[in-house]
C-alpha positions, 0 to 999 in steps of 0.5 A, a space after each residue: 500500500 502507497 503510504 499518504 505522507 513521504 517522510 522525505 519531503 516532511 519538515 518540522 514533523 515529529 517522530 515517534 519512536 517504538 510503540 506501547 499502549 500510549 503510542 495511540 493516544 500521543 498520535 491522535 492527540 498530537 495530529 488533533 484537527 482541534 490543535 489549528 496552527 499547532 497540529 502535528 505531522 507524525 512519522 512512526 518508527 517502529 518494528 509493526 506487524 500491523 499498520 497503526 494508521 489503520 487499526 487506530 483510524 488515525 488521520 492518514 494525512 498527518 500520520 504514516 508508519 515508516 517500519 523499522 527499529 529505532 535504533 537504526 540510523 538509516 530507519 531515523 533517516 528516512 523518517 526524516 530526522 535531519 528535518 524533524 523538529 521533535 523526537 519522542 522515543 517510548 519505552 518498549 516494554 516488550 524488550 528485557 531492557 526498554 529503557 537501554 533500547 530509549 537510551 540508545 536511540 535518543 543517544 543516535 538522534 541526538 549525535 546525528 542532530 548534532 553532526 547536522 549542527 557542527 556541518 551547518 546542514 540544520 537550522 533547528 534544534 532536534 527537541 526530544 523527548 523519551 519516556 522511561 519505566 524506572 525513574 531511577 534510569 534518569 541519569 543516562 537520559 540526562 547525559 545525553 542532554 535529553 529535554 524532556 524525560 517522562 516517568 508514567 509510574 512516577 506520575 501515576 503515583 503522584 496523581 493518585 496519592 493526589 486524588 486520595 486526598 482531593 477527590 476533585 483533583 482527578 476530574 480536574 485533570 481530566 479536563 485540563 489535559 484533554 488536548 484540543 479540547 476545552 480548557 487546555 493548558 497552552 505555553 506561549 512564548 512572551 516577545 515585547 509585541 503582545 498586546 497588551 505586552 507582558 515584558 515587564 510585568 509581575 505576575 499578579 500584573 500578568 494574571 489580571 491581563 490574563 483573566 481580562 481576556 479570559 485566560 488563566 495564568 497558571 505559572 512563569 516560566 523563565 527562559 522557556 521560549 530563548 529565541 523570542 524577541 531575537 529578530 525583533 531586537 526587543 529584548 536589548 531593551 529589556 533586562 535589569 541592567 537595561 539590557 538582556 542578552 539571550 545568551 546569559 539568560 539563567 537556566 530556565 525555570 518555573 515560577 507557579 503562584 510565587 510567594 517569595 518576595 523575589 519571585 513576586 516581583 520577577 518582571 517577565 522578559 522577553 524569552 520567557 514564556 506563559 502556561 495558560 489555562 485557555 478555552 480557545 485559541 482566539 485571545 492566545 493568537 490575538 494577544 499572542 500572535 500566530 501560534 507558527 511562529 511560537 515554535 521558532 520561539 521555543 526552539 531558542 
């Protein structure tokens, strides 16, 4: 059977490496025709002896099977990996060792990425993400400079102990993380030009714009979106000194109904980015721009 979608003409599409229980539900949130601008192309890269598009009615126009181990270089090639922006590798608990299996393969694609890089053959940065069955592997994963490391039993545990004590804490949840859906949680990358601007703002300032346009402000996260304001020149007028220089922005981290007094009076800057509990992407692509250009943003 012709497959819908060339992985060799794709650019900026995710790949999805191995295949699990999950893997259903990653792809059909990700290709969601409900995400817009945000929607995601997905290349599948797993040893199948069944064709996922199908069995799963996944929109064949955003979703392809490339059959092949994930380990194998010339299998992540084809899947496009020199133009992909995302790779996201899940644990194969069908193997006796799933987590070397995602430490291999984030190791191969970040050594490619970073080949492409030294060679001057990539623009963008490969983001990946994997997820591991013990959390304890997480070391292996952070050597290897991995961006986002996801242990489903530590969550499990985490939002089960939380249910136990808040018995609307599950309901909650539920309707917060339903992609595409109403009330989602979205992260918009903050660059001077919104309207009205964030740079400056605390964020009790922040949250009071926010909730005027009927969106919540959940949290800061500070560095979040490095590549914000760049090419508009914005961020040279900010910073404490008078000046912020992107490449001396501290480590990236997350500021969630601060109370410190430091924390509180934390002025937003350009090349921070916003975790928004949204109904819609209207007011995020009014205040925000085009929700395109927040990956270039994001991407640093």
């Amino acid at each position: 059977m012709q497959m819908a979608i060339d992985p060799r003409k794709l650019r900026g599409h995710v790949i999805l490496c191995g295949w699990n229980a999950r893997a259903p539900e990653i792809i059909s949130r990700l290709t969601d025709e409900g995400l817009e601008d945000r929607r995601q192309t997905v290349v599948v890269v797993a040893d199948l002896d069944f064709n996922p598009v199908e069995d799963y009615e996944l929109p064949p126009e955003y979703a392809v099977l490339l059959k092949g181990v994930p380990t194998d270089l010339d299998h992540m090639r084809k899947a496009g990996l020199d133009r992909a922006d995302t790779i996201i590798v899940l644990a194969d608990e069908t193997v006796d060792d799933p987590d070397s299996q995602t430490v291999l393969t984030v190791l191969q694609a970040e050594k490619h990425a970073h080949k492409l890089m030294t060679d001057g053959h990539r623009v963008t940065e490969l983001r990946s993400v994997a997820e591991l069955v013990d959390p304890e592997k997480k070391s292996a994963l952070e050597s290897v400079h991995t961006d986002l490391i996801l242990c489903p039993q530590e969550f499990s545990e985490k939002i089960l102990l939380q249910a136990l004590l808040n018995p609307g804490v599950s309901e909650f949840l539920r309707g917060i993380l339903s992609v595409g859906r109403e009330n989602e949680i979205i992260e918009v990358p903050v660059h001077g030009g919104e309207h009205p601007s964030m740079v400056g703002k605390t964020f009790d300032e922040a949250m009071v714009v926010c909730r005027e346009r009927s969106l919540l402000l959940l949290a800061i996260h500070r560095g979040g979106a490095p590549g914000a304001g760049k090419e508009s020149g914005t961020a040279e007028e900010w910073g404490e000194g008078g000046r912020l220089d992107f490449d001396e922005i501290s480590v990236p981290r997350l500021l969630t109904n601060p109370h410190d007094p430091a924390d509180r009076g934390y002025l937003i800057q350009p090349g921070d980015s916003l975790l928004l509990l949204a109904h819609s992407q209207r007011p995020l692509a009014e205040m925000f721009g085009s929700p395109r250009k927040w990956r270039e943003a994001f991407q640093g």
